[in-house]
N, CA, C and O of each residue as an XYZ file, in Angstrom:
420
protein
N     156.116     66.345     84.662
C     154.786     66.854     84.814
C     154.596     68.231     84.191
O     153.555     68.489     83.586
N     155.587     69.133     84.324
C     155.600     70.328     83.313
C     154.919     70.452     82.324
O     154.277     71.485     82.131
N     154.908     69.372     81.436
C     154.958     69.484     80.609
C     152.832     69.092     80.209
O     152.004     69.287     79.319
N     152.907     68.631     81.221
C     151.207     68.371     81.101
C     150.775     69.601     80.793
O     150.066     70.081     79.909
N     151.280     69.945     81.591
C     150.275     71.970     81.908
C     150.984     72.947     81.188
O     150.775     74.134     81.438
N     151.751     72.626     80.372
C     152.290     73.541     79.285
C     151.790     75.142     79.233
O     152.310     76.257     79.199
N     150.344     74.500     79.252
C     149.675     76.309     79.462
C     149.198     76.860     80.055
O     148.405     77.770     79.817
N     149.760     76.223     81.516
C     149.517     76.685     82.785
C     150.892     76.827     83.456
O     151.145     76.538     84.626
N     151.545     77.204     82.752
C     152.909     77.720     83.483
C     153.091     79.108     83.096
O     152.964     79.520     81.943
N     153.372     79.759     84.035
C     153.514     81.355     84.243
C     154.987     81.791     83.338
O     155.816     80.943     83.009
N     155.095     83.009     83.077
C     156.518     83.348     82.192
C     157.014     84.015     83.491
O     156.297     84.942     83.867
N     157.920     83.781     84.135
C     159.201     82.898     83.485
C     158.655     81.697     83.890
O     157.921     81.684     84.879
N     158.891     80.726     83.304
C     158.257     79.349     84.129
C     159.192     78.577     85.306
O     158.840     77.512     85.813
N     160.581     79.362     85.699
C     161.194     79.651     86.727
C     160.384     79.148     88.100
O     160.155     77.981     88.418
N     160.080     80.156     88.699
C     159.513     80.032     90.267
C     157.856     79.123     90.104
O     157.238     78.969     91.158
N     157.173     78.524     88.694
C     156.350     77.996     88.662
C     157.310     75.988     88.844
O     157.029     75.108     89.657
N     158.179     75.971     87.944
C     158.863     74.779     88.436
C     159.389     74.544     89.804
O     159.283     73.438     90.333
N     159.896     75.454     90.333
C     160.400     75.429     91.559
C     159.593     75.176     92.818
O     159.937     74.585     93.841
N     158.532     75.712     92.536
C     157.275     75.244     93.293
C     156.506     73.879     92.923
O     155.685     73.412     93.713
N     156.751     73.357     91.897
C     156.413     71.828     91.541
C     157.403     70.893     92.393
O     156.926     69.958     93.037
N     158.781     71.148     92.395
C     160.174     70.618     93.029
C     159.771     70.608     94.338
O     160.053     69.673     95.087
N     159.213     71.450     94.639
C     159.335     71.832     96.341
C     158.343     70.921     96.836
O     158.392     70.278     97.885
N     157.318     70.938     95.855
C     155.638     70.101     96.149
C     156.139     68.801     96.093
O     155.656     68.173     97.035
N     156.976     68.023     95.340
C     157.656     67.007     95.282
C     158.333     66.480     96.144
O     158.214     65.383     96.690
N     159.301     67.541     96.311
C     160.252     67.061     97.806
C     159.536     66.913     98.812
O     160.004     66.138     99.646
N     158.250     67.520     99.124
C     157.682     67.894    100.514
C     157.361     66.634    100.472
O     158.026     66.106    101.363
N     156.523     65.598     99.786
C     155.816     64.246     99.476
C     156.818     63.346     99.607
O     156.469     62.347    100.235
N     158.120     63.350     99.174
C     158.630     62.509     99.304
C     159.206     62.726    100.959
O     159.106     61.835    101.802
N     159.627     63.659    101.145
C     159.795     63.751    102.879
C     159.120     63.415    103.585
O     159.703     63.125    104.629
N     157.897     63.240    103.630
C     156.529     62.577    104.063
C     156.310     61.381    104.033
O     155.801     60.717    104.936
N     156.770     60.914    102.725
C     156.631     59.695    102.611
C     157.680     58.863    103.586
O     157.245     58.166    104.502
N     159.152     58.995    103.306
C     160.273     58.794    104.106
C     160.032     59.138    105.385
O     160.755     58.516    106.164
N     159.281     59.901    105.900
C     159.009     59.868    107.425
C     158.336     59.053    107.801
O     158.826     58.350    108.684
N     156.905     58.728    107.343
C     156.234     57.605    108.089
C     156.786     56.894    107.656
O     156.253     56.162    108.490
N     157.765     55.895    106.809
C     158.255     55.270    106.406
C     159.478     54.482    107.646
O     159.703     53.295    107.884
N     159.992     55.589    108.154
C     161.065     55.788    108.949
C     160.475     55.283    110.387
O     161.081     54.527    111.146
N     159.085     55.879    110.637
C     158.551     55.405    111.821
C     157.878     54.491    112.378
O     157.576     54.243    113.546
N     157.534     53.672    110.664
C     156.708     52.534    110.517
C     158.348     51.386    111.583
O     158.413     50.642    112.562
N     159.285     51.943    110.568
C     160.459     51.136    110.980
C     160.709     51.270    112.272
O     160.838     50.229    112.917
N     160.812     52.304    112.825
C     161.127     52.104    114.850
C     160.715     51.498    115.110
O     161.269     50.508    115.587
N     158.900     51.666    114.956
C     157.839     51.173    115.705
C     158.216     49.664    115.472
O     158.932     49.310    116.409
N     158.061     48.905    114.810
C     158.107     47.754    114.142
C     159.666     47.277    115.051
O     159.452     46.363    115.846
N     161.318     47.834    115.016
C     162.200     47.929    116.120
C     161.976     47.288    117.525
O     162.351     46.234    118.040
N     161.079     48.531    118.014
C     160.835     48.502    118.872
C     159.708     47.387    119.326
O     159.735     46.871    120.443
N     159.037     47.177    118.652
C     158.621     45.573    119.092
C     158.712     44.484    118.702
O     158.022     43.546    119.101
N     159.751     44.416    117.691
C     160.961     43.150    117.656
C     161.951     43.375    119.227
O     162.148     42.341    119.864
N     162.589     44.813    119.849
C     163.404     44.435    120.614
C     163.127     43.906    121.936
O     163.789     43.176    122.674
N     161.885     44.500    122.067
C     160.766     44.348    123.375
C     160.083     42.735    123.759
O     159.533     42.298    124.770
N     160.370     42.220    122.630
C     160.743     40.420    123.189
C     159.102     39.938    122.707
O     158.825     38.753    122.895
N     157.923     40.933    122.033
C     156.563     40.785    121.293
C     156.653     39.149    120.875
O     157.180     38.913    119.788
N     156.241     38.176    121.560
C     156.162     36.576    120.656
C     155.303     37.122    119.314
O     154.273     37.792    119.249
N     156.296     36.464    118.123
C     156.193     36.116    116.808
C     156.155     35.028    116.648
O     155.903     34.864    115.454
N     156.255     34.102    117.135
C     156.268     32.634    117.130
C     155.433     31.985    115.789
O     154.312     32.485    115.879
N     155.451     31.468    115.087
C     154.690     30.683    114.071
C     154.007     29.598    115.018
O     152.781     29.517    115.094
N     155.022     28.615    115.867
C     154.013     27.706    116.674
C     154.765     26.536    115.774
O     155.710     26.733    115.010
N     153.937     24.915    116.127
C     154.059     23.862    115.513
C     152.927     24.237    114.434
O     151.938     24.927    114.685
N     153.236     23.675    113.213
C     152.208     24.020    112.037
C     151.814     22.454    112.105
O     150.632     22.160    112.286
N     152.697     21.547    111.975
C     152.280     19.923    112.361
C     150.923     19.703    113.092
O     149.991     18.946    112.819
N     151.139     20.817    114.354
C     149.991     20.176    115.522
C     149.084     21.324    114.830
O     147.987     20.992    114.380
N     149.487     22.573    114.742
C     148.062     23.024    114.232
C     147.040     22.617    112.649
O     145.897     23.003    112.406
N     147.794     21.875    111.924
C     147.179     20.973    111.096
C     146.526     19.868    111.409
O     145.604     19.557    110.655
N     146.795     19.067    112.482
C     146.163     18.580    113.250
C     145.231     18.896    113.743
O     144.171     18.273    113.670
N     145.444     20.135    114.477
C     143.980     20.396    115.240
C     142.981     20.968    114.346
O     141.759     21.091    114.420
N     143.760     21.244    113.578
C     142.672     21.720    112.242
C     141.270     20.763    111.793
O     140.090     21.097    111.685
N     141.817     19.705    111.630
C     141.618     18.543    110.994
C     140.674     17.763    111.778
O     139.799     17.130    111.188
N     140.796     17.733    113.583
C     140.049     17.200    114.258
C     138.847     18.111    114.418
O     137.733     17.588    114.457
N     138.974     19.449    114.514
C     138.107     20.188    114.508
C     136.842     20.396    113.125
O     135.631     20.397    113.348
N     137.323     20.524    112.030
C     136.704     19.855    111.273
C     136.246     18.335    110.978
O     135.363     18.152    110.141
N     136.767     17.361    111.578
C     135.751     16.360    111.545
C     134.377     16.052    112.594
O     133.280     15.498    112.519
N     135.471     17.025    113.925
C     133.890     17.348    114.502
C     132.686     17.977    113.890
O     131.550     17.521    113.756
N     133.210     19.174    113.536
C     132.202     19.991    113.001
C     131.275     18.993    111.953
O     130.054     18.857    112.039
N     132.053     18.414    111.070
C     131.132     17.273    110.394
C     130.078     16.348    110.954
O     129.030     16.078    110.367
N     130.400     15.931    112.019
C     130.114     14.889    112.922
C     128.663     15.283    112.915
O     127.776     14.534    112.506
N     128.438     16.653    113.451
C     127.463     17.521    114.236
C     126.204     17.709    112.905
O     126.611     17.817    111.748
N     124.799     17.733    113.176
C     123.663     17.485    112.547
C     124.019     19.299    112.117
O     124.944     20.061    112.399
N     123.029     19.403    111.490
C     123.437     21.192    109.976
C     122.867     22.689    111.332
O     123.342     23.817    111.468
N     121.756     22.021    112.063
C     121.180     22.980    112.795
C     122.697     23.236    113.754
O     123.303     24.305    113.674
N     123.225     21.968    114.737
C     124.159     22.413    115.685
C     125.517     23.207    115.224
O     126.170     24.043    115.850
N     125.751     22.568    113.694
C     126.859     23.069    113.216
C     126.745     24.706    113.178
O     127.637     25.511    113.448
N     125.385     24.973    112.763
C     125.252     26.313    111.857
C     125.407     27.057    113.913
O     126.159     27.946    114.312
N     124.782     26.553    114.411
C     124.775     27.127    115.846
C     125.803     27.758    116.352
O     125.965     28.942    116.649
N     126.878     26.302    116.458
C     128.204     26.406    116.595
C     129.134     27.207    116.051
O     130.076     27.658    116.703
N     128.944     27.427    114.883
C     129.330     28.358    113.925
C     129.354     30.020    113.891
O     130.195     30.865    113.583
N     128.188     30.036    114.300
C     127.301     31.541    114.642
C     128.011     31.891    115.806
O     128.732     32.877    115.646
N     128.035     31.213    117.310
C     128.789     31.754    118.371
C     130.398     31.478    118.023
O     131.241     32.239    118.496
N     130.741     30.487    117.274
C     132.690     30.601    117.753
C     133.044     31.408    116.693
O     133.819     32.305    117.022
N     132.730     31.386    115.522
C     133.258     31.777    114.194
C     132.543     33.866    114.284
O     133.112     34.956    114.343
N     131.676     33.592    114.260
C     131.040     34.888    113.703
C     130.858     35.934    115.358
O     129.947     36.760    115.421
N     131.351     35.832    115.969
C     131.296     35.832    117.209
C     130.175     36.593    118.250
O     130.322     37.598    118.947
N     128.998     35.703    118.070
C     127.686     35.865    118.667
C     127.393     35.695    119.790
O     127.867     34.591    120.055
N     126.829     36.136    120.791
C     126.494     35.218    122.083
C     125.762     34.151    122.195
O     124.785     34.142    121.446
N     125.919     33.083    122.994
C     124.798     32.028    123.133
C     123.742     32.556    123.122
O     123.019     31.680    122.647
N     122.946     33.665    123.382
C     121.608     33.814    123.532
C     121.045     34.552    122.180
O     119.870     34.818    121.929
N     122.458     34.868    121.202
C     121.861     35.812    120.041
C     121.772     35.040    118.635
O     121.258     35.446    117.593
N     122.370     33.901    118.873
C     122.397     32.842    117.262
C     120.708     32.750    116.817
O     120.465     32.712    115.611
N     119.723     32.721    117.657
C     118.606     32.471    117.732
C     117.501     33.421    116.535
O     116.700     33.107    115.654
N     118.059     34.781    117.163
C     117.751     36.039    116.919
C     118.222     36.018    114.663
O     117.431     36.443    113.820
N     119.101     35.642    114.459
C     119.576     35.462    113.077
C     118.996     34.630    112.576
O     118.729     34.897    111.405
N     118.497     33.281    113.063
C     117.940     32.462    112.010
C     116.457     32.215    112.804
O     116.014     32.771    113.809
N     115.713     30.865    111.710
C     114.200     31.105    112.115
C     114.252     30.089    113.307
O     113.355     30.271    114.130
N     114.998     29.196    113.539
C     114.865     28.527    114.695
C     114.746     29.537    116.617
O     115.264     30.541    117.108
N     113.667     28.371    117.112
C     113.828     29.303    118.896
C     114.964     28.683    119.485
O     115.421     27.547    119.357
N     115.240     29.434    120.000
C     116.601     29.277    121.039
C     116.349     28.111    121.984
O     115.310     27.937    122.621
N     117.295     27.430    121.996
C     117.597     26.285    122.507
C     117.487     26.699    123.827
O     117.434     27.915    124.009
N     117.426     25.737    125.080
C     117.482     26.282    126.574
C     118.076     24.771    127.097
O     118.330     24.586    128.287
């Protein structure tokens, strides 16, 4: 990087490098610290017993699958309904409020 600022380095250009080094080291010490703590943290709730579990991918392809053929099943108004409260996570009384249809009762 010195060498960018060629004419912004002081004579001796001594204690102007040394202060680039130092600005360097400090960043990389920084970096290596949260680095270091990302790692405990992360330790510490691998040792703490945190379920990671993946699950059956079999059955959740499955349920995938039934759930989308319901959703098919269902006429465009109930789907979009359905959609609005599980997916986008709306209350039953606010799906109404978003589109031009009145609220169902």
């Amino acid at each position: 990087m010195p060498w960018r600022r060629v004419r912004d380095i002081s004579q001796p250009p001594l204690p102007w490098l040394l202060g680039v080094a130092r600005n360097l080291v400090r960043g990389l010490r920084r970096r290596d610290s949260r680095q270091y703590a990302l790692a405990v943290a992360e330790a510490q709730r691998i040792s703490s017993g945190a379920r990671t579990d993946v699950g059956d991918v079999a059955a959740d392809v499955t349920d995938r699958d039934a759930a989308l053929q319901a959703l098919a099943s269902l006429s465009d108004a109930d789907r979009e309904l359905l959609t609005l409260i599980a997916w986008h996570g709306l209350t039953p009384s606010r799906p109404h409020k978003s589109s031009a249809a009145p609220p169902r009762r």
